[in-house]
C-alpha positions in Angstrom: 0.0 0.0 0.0 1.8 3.2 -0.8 -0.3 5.5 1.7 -2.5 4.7 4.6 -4.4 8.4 5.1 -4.4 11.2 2.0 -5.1 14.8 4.0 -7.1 16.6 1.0 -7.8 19.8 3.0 -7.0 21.5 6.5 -9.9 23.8 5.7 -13.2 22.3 5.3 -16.3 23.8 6.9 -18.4 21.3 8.9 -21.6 22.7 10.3 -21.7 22.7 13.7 -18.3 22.9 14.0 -15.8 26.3 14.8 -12.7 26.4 12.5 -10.8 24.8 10.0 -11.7 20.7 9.9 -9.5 18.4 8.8 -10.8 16.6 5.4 -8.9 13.4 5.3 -9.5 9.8 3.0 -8.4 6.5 4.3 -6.9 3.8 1.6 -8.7 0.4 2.4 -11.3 -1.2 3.9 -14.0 -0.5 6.8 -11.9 -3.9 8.1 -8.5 -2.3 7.4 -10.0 0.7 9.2 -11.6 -0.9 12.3 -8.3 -3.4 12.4 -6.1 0.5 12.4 -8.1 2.0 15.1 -8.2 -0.9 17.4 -4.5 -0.4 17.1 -4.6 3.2 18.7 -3.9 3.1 22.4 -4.8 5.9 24.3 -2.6 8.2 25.9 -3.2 8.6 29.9 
């Protein structure tokens, strides 16, 4: 896979929301995706 996460835009507008959004696409599956975020620990 030759990228993981492809950050299109630091600028969006999401209603709702106050400043700039991050507009990001992920490069796989909903599996690849879930299987990623599981990953992810959090930080204490």
């Amino acid at each position: 896979m030759a990228w993981r996460f492809w950050q299109h835009s630091d600028r969006g507008q999401v209603d709702g929301i106050n400043g700039p959004v991050d507009f990001n696409v992920f490069n796989g599956t909903v599996e690849e995706l879930q299987a990623f975020v599981d990953g992810i620990k959090e930080t204490p």
